[in-house]
Residue frames relative to the residue before (quaternion, step in Angstrom):
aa qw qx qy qz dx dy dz
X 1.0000 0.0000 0.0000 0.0000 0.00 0.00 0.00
X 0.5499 -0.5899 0.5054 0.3069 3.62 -1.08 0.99
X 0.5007 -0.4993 0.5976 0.3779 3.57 -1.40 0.49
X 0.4795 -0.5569 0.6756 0.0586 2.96 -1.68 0.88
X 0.3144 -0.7959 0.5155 -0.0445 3.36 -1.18 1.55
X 0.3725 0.7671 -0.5177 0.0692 3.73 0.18 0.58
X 0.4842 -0.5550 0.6683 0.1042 3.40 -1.59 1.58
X 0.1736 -0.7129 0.6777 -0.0485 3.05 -1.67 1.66
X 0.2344 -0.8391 0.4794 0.1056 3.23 -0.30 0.97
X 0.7323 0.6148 -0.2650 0.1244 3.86 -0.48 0.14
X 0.6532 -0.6442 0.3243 0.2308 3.67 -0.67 0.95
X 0.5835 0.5581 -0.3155 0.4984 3.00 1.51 -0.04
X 0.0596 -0.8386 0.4703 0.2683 4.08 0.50 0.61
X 0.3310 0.5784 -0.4780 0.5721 4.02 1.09 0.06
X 0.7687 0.3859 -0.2773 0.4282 3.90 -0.47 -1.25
X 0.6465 0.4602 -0.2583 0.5510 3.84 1.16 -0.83
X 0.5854 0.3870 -0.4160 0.5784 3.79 0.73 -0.47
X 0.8843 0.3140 -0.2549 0.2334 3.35 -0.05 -0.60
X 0.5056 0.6554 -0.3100 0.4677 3.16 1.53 0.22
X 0.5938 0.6162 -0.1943 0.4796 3.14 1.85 -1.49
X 0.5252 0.7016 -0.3044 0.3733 3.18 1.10 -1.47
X 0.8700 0.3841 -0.1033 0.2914 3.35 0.37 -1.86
X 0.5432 0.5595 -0.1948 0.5949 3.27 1.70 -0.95
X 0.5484 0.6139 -0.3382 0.4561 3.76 1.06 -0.51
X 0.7733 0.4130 -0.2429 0.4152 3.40 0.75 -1.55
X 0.5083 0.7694 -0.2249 0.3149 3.08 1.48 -0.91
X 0.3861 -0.7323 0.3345 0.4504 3.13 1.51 -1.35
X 0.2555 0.6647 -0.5434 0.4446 3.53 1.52 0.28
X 0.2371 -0.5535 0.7523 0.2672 3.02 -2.04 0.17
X 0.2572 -0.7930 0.5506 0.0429 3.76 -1.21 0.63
X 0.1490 -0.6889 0.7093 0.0131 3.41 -1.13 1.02
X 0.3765 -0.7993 0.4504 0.1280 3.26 -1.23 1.11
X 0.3231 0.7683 -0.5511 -0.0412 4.42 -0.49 -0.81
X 0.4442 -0.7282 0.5091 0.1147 3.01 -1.12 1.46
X 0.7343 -0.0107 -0.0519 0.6768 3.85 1.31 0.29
X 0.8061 -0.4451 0.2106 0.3283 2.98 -1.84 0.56
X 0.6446 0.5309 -0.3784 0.3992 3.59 0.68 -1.43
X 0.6326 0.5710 -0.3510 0.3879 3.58 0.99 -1.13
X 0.7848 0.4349 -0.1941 0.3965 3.81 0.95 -1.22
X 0.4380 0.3962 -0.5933 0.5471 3.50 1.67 0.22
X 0.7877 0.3551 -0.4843 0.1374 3.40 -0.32 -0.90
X 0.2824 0.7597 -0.3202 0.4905 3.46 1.81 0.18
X 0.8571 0.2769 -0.1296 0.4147 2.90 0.09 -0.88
X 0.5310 0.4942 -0.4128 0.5509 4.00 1.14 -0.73
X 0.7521 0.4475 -0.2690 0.4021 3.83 0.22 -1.30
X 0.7842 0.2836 -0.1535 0.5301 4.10 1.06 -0.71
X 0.3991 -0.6969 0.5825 0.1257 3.77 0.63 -0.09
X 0.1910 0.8069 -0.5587 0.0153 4.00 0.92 0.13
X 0.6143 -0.6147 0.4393 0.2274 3.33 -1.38 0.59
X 0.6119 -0.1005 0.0839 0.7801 3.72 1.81 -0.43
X 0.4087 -0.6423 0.6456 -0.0594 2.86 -2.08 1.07
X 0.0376 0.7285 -0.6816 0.0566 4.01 0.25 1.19
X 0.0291 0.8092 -0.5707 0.1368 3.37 -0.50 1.72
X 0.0974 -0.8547 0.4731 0.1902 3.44 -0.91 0.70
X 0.6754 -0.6721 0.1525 0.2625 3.35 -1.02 0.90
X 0.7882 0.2656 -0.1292 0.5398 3.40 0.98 -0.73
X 0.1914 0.6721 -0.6949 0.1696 3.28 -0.30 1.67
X 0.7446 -0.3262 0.4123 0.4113 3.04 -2.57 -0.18
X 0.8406 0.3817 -0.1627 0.3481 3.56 -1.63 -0.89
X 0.6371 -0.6505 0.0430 0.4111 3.77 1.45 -1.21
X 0.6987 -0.6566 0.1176 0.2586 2.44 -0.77 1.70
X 0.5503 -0.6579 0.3397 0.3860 3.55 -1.29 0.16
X 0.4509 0.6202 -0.4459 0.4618 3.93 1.11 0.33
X 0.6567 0.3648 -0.2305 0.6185 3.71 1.32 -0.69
X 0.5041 0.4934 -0.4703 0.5303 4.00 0.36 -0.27
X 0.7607 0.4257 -0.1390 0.4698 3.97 0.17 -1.47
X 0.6823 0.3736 -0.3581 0.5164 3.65 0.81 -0.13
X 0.5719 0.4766 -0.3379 0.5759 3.93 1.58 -0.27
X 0.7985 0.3637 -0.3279 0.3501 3.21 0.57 -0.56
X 0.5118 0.5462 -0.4012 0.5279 3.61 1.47 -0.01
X 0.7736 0.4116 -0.2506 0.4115 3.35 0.79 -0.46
X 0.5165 0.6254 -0.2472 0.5300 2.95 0.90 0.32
X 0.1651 -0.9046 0.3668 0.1414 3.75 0.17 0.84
X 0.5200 0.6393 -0.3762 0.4236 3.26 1.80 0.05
X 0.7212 0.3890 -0.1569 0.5513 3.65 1.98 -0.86
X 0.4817 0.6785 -0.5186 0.1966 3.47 0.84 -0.73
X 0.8404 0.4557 -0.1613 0.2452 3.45 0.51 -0.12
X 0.4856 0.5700 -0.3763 0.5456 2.64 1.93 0.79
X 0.5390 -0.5951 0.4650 0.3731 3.69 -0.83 1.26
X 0.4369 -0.6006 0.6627 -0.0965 2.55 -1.54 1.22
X 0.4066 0.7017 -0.5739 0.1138 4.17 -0.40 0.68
X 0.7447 -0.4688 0.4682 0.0809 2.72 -1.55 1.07
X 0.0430 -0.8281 0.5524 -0.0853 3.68 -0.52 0.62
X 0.6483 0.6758 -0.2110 0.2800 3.56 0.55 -0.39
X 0.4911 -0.6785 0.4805 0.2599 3.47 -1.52 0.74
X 0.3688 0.6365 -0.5593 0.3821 3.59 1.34 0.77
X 0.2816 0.7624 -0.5661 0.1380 3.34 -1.09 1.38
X 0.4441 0.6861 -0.5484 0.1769 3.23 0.48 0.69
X 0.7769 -0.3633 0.2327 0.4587 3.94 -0.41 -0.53
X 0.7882 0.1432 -0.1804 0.5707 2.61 -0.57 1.14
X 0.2574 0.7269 -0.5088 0.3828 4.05 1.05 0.35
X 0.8577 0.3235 -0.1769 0.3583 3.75 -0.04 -1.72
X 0.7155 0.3411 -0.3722 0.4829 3.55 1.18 -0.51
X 0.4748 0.4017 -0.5637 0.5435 4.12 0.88 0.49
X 0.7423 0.3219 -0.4808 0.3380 3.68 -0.06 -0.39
X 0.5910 0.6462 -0.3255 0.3567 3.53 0.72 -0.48
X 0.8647 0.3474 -0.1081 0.3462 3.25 1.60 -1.04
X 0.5423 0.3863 -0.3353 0.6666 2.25 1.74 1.11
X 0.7811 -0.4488 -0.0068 0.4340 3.29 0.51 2.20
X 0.6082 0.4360 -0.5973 0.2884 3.90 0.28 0.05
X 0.6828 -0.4985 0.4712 0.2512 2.86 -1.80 0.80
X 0.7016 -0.0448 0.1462 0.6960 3.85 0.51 -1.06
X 0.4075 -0.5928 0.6863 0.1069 3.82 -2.13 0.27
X 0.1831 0.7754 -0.6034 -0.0347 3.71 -0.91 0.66
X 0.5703 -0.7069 0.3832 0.1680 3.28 -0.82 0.84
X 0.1930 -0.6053 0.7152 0.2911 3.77 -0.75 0.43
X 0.4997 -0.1679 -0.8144 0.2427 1.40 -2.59 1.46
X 0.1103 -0.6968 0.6554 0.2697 3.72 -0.03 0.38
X 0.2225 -0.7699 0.5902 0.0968 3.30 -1.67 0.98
X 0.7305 -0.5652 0.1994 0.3274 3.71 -0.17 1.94
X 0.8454 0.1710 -0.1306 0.4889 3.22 -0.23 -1.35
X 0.6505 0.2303 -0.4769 0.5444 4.13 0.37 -0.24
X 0.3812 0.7160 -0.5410 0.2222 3.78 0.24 0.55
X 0.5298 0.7546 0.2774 0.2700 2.26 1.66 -2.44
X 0.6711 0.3848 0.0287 0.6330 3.27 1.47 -1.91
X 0.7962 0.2367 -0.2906 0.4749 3.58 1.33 -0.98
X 0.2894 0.5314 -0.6432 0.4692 3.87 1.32 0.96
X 0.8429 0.2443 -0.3594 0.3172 3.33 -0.34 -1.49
X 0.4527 0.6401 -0.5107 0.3529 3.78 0.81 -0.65
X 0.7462 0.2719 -0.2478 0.5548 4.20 0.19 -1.25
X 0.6942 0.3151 -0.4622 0.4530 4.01 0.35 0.05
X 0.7472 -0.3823 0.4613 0.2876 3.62 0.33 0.44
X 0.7769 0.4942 -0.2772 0.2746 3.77 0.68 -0.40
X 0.2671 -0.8719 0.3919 0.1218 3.05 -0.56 1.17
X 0.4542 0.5729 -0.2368 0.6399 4.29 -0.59 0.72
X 0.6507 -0.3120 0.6066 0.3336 3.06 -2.31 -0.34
X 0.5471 -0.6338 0.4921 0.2385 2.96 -1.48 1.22
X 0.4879 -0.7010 0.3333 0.3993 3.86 -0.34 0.80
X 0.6620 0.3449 -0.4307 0.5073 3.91 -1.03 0.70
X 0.5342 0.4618 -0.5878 0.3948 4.10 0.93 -0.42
């Protein structure tokens, strides 16, 4: 099976090292973009297999990235997750309804991190390299 490709989206270059970090050991391969404009052009030029996007960046934001990329019939079909330290009430069902696929919370906690990568790529089991 081909390596899997998943784009990290977020303004936070600490949250991108460590996300990469984990998805690295895992065996993913990882593309990085520090804001939206950066993760369309990410995404038109690589085709990633999922999209861990977070919500409140510079240039644009991740509620506008996820409404281009649903619309868009060349992407609409590339999971869509959430990444982000929005949590108050009523946070996960406005971001959801407005095209992500699933919502994880910061602190992000490892292993249900993990379950919802391989869950939206399709992979059943331990992520490969655990």
């Amino acid at each position: 099976m081909a390596q899997q490709t998943i784009l990290v989206v977020d303004d936070s270059v600490l949250n991108l090292e460590f996300v990469e970090e984990a998805l690295q050991a895992h065996g993913y391969e990882v593309l990085r973009a520090t804001d939206g404009l950066a993760a369309l052009d990410a995404v038109r030029r690589h085709r990633p297999d999922l999209i861990l996007l977070d919500i409140r960046m510079p240039e644009m934001d991740g509620q506008e990235l996820a409404r281009r990329l649903k619309a868009d019939p060349a992407t609409r079909r590339i999971p869509l997750v959430a990444l982000t330290a929005c949590a108050m009430t009523g946070d996960r069902e406005k971001i959801l309804a407005g095209g992500f696929d699933a919502y994880i919370s910061k602190p992000i906690n490892m292993q249900n991190f993990l379950t919802e990568v391989q869950r939206h790529l399709g992979v059943e089991g331990p992520a490969r390299g655990s």
